[in-house]
C-alpha positions as CSV (number, residue, x, y, z in Angstrom):
1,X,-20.1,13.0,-13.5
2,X,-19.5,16.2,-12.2
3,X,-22.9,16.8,-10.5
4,X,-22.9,13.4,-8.8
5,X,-19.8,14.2,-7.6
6,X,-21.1,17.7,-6.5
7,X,-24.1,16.0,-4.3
8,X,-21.4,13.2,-2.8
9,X,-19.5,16.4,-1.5
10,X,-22.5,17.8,-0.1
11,X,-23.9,14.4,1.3
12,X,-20.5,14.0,2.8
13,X,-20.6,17.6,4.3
14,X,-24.2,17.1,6.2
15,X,-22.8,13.7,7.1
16,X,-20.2,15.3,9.3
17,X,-22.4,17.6,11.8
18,X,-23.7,14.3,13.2
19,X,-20.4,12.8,13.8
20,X,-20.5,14.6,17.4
21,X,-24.0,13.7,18.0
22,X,-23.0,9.4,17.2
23,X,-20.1,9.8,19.4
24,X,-21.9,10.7,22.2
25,X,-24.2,7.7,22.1
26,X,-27.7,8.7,19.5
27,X,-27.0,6.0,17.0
28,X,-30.3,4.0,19.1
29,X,-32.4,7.2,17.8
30,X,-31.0,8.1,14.5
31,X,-31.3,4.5,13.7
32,X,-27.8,4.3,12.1
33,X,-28.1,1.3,10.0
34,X,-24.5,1.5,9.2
35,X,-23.4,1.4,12.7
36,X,-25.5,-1.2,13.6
37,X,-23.4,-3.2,10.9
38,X,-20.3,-2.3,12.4
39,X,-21.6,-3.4,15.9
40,X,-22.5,-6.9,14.7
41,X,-19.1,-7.0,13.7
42,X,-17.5,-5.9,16.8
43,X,-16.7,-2.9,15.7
44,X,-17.2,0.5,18.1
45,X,-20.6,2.3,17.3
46,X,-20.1,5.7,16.0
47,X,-17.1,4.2,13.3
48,X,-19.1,4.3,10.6
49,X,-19.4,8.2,10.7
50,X,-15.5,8.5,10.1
51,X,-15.9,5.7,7.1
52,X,-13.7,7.6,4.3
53,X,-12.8,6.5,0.9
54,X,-8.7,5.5,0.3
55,X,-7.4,8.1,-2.1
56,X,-5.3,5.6,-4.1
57,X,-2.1,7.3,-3.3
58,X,1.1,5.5,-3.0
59,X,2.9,4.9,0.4
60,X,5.4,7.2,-0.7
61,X,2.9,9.9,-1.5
62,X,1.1,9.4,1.6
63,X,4.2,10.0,3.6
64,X,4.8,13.2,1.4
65,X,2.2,14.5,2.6
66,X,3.4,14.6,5.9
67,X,5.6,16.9,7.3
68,X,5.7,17.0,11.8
69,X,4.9,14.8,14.4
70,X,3.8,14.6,17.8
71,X,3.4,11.6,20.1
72,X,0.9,11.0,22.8
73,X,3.2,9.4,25.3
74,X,2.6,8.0,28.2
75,X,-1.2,8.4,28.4
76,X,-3.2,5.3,26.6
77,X,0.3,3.3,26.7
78,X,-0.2,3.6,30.8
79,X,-0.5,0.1,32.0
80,X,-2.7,0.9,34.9
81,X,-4.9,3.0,32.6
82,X,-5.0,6.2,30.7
83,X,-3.6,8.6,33.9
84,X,-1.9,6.4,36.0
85,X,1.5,7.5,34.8
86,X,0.7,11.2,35.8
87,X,-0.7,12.6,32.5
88,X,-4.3,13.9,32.7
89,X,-7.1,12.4,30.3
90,X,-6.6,13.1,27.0
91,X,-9.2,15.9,25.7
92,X,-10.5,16.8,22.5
93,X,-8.9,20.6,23.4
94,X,-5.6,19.0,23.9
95,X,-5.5,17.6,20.5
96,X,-7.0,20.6,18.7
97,X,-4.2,22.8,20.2
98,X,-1.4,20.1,18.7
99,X,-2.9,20.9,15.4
100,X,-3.2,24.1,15.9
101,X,0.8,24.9,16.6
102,X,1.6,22.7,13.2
103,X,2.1,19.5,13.9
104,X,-0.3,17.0,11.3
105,X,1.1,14.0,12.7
106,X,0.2,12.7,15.7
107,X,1.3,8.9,17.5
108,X,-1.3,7.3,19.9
109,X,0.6,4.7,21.9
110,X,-1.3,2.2,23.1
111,X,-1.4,-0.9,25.7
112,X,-3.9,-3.4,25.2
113,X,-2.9,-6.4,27.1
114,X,-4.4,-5.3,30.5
115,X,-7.7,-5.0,28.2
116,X,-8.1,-8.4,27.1
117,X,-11.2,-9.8,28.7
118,X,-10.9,-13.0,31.3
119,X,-11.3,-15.6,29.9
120,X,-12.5,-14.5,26.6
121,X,-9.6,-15.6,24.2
122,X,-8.4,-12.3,23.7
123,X,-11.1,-10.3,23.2
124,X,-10.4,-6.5,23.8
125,X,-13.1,-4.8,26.4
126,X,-15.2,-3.4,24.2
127,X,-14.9,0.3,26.6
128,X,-11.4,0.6,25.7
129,X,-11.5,0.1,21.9
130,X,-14.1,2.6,22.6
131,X,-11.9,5.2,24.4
132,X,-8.8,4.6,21.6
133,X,-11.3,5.0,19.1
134,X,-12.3,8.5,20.5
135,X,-8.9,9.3,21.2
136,X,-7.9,8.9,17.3
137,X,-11.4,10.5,15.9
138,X,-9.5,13.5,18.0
139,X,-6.8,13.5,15.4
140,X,-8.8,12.6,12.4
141,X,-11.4,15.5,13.1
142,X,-8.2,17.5,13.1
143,X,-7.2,16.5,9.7
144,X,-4.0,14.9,11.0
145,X,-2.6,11.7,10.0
146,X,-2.9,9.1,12.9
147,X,-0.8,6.4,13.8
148,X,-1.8,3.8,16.1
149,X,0.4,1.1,17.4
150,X,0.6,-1.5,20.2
151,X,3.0,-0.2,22.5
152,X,4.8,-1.9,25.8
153,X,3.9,-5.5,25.2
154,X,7.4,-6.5,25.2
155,X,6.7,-8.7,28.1
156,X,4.9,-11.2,25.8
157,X,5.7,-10.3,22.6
158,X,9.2,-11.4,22.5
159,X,11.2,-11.9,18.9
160,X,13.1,-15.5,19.4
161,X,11.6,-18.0,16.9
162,X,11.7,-20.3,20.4
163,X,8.6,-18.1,21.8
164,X,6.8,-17.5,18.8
165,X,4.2,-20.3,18.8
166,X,3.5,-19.1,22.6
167,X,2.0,-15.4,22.0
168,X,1.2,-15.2,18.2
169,X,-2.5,-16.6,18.5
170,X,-2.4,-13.6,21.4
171,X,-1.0,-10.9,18.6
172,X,-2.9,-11.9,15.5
173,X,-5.9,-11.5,18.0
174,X,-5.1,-8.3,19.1
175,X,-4.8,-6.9,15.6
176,X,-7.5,-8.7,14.0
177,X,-9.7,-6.7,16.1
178,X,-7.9,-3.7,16.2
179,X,-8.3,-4.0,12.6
180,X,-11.8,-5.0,12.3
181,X,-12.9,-1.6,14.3
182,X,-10.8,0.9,11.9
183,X,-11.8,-0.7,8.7
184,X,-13.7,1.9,7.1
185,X,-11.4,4.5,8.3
186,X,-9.1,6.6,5.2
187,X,-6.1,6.4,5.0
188,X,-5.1,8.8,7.5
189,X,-5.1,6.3,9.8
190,X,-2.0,4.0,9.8
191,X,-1.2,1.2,11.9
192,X,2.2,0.5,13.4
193,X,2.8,-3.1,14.2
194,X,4.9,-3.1,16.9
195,X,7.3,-0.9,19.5
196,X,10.6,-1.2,19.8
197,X,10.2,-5.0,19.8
198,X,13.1,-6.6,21.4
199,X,13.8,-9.5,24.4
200,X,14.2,-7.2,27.8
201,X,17.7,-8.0,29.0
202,X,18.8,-10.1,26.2
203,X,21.9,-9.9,24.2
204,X,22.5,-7.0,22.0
205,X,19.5,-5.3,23.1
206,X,19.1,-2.0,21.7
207,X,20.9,-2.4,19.3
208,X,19.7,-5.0,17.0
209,X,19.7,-8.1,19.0
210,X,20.7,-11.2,17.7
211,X,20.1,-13.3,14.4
212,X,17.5,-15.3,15.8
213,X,15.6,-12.2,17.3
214,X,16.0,-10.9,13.4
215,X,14.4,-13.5,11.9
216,X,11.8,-13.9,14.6
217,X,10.7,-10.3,14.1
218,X,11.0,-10.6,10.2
219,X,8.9,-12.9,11.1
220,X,6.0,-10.9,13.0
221,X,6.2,-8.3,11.1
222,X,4.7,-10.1,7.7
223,X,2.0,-12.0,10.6
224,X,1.1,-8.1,11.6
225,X,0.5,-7.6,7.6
226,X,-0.8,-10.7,6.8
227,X,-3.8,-10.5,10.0
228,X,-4.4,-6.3,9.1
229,X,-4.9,-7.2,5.3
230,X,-7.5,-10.3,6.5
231,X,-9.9,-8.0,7.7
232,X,-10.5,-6.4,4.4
233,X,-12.3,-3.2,3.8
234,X,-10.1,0.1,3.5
235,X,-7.5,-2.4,5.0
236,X,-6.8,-4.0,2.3
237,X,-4.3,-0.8,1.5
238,X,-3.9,1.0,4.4
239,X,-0.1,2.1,4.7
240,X,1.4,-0.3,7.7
241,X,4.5,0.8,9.6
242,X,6.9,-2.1,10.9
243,X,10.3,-1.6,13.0
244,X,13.5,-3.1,13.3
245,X,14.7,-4.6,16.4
246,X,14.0,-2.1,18.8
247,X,13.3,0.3,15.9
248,X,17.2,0.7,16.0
249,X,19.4,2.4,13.4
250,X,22.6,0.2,13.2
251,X,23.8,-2.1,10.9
252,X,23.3,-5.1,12.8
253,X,19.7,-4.3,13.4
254,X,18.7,-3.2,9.2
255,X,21.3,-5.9,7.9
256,X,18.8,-9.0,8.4
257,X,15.8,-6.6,8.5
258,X,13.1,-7.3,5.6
259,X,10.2,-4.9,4.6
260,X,7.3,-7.3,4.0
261,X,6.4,-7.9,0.6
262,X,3.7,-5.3,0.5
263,X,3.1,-2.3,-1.8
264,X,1.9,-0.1,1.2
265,X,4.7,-0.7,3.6
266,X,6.6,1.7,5.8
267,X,9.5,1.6,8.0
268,X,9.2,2.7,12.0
269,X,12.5,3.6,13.1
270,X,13.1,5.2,16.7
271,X,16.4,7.9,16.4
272,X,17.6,9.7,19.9
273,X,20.6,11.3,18.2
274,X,23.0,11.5,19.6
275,X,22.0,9.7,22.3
276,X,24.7,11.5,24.5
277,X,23.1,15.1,24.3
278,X,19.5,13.9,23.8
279,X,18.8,11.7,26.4
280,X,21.3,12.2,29.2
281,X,20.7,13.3,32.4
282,X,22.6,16.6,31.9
283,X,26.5,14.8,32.5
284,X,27.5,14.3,29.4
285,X,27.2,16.6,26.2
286,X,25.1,19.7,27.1
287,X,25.8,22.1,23.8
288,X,25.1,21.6,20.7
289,X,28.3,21.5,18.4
290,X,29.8,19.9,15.1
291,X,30.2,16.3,16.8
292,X,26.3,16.4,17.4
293,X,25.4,17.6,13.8
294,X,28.1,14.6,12.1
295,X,26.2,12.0,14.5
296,X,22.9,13.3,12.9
297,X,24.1,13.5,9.2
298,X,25.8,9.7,10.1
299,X,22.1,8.7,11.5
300,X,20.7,10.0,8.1
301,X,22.8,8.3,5.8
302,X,22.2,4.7,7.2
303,X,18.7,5.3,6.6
304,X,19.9,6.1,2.9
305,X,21.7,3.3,2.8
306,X,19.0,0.7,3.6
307,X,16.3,2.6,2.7
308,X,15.1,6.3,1.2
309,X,18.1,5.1,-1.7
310,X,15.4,2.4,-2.5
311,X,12.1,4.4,-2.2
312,X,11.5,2.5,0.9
313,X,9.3,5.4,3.0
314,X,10.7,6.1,6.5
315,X,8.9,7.3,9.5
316,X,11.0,8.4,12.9
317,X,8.1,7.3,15.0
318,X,10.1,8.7,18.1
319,X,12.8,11.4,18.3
320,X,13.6,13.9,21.3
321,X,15.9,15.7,23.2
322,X,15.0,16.2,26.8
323,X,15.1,19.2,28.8
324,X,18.1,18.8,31.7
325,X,18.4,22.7,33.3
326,X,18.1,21.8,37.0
327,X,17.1,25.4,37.4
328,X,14.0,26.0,35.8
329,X,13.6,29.8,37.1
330,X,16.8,30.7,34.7
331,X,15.5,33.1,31.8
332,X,16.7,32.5,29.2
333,X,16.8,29.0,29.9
334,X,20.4,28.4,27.4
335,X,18.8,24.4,27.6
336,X,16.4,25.3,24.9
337,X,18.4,27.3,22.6
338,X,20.7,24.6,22.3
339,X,17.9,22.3,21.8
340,X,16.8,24.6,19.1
341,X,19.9,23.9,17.5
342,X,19.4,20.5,17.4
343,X,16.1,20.4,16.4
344,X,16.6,22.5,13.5
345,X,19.7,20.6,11.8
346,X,17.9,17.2,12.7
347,X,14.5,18.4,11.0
348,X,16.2,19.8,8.4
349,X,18.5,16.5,7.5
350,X,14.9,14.8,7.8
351,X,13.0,16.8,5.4
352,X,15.9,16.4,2.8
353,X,15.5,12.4,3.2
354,X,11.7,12.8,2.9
355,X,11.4,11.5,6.8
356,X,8.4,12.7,8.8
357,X,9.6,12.4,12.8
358,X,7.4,12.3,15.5
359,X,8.0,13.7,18.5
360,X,8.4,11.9,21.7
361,X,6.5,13.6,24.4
362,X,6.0,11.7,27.6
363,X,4.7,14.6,29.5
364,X,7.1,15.0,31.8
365,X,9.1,18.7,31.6
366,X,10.1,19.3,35.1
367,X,11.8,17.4,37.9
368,X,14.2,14.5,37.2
369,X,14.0,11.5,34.3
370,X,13.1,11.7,31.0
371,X,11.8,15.4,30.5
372,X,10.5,15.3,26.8
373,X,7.5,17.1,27.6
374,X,6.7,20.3,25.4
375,X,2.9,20.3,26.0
376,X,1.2,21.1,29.2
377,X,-1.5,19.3,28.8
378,X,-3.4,20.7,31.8
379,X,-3.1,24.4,30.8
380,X,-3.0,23.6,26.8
381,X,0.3,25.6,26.3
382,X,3.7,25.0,25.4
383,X,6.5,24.8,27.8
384,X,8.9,25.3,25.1
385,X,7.7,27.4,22.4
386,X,10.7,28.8,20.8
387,X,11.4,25.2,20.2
388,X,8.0,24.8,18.0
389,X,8.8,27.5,16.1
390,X,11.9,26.2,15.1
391,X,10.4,22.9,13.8
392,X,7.8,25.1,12.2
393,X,10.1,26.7,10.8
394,X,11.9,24.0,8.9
395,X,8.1,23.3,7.1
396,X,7.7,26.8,5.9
């Protein structure tokens, strides 16, 4: 056993120098039988090199695993394409450096509506499964866990059990593909079901919506599982992340919430806490102090309550506090050491409930709005690096 083991590794090993090479378009010439499979069933060519054995490891030893995360916001998620919210293309550099600085999560937030073909019942241009799929081998060459989701489709995915019949043939589509092109991939690749799913303007919005919305999303959230595990391969298992209603943390949004009745199974929940200091425009609190750290010990123990109490793994797919000095020349900039603070006691709360969180970044660090960035993405630094080595830190 252990010498057939021994030339797996090493077939594995030379397997690896040509994942470059099939990226870039010389499956034609190797003659890739594999890949030529995964074409004829509409899968991206160039998949097959990242095909990876699951490791059999529990959900909740999967999610051990993991420790910081950092979200690709506002790039693939763009609904007039990948830069047209002001971030530049994503790079293969860009992602390296993320690594490189800790972080062995990282988010891609995607759009696909927009990429549905005309008049092809759903079917996703084939260039932009393409350019996702590049975008997450940048993570998985990285040795990061990867989580893809469908992001910013609330204006047709909408939880009332009135709309469902309307857009699920739409959804099970979208993810059946979706799917189909990841199947071989390990489990370092997770899918996340849905973002903040919630009906724009309706009742209770943010907060956990109505009953009907509830049940509606219990609802698409056990569709999402039941469509991913259809496509079989590595699929089959692969961990699968679904939210509450609007990924809030309230009781009236995890009261009525179920997990689907799935062994690989974890929760997506969104936490800006408090939202006061982390996402105001600078009017309201500015420094850190004991009524911030009570809101994030409070935030922590509802997620006991519903869920880490019952081995039910947790992911904070999104967390953040933005930067709100107006003047940016100021050294030391006192923003960031109170957003230090934050980031330390929030991390640390996490890593005793066994929560990976992910970082929000949108890009955007200077001028007015949401100002999550932390990466420059054009000069591959940090704006903020006492603040990564503070949630370094909290991993040592």
């Amino acid at each position: 056993m252990k010498s057939v083991k021994k030339l797996a590794a090493i077939l594995i090993s030379v397997s690896m120098l040509f994942v470059f090479t099939s990226c870039n378009g010389n499956d034609e010439e190797s003659g890739n039988t594999a890949d030529t499979n995964n074409a004829a069933n509409g899968a991206v060519s160039g998949t097959a090199d990242y095909a990876q054995d699951m490791r059999g490891l529990s959900v909740k030893e999967l999610v051990a695993e993991m420790k910081t995360g950092w979200n690709l916001g506002n790039t693939l998620d763009a609904n007039e394409g990948e830069t047209s919210w002001g971030n530049p293309e994503t790079t293969h550099e860009m992602i390296d450096e993320v690594a490189k600085a800790g972080f062995d999560v990282i988010r891609i937030p995607t759009t696909w509506e927009q990429h549905f073909l005309e008049g092809e019942d759903y079917k996703i241009d084939p260039e932009w499964m393409a350019r996702v799929t590049e975008v997450v081998n940048y993570g998985i060459d990285n040795g990061m866990y990867v989580i893809l989701n469908c992001h910013h489709e609330t204006n047709w995915i909408k939880p009332a059990t009135s709309e469902l019949d309307s857009f699920t043939p739409k959804f099970t589509a979208m993810w059946k593909q979706i799917a189909e092109n990841f199947a071989e991939y390990g489990d370092h690749l997770l899918f996340e079901g849905l973002n903040e799913p919630r009906i724009i303007g309706g009742e209770n919005e943010w907060n956990g919506g109505t009953e009907d919305g509830r049940k509606a999303l219990n609802t698409l959230n056990k569709l999402f599982v039941e469509t991913v595990r259809a496509t079989g391969g590595n699929n089959g298992t692969r961990a699968l992340l679904v939210p509450s209603f609007a990924a809030a943390v309230t009781d009236a949004a995890l009261g009525d919430f179920e997990v689907p009745d799935d062994p690989n199974m974890i929760v997506s929940l969104h936490a800006y806490t408090p939202f006061d200091f982390t996402f105001s425009d600078g009017k309201n609190i500015f420094n850190y102090d004991d009524s911030v750290g009570n809101s994030i010990d409070w935030l922590f123990g509802v997620i006991d309550k519903y869920f880490t109490s019952k081995d039910i793994p947790v992911i904070i797919t999104e967390y953040g506090s933005v930067n709100k000095i107006e003047d940016f020349a100021q050294v030391p900039n006192p923003r960031y050491a109170e957003n230090v603070k934050w980031v330390t006691k929030y991390l640390e709360r996490a890593k005793e409930s066994g929560i990976p969180c992910v970082w929000w970044d949108n890009g955007s660090h200077f001028g007015t709005g949401e100002l999550f960035g932390i990466f420059n993405r054009e000069e591959l630094t940090w704006y903020t690096p006492d603040l990564i080595d503070a949630i370094m830190k909290v991993y040592e």
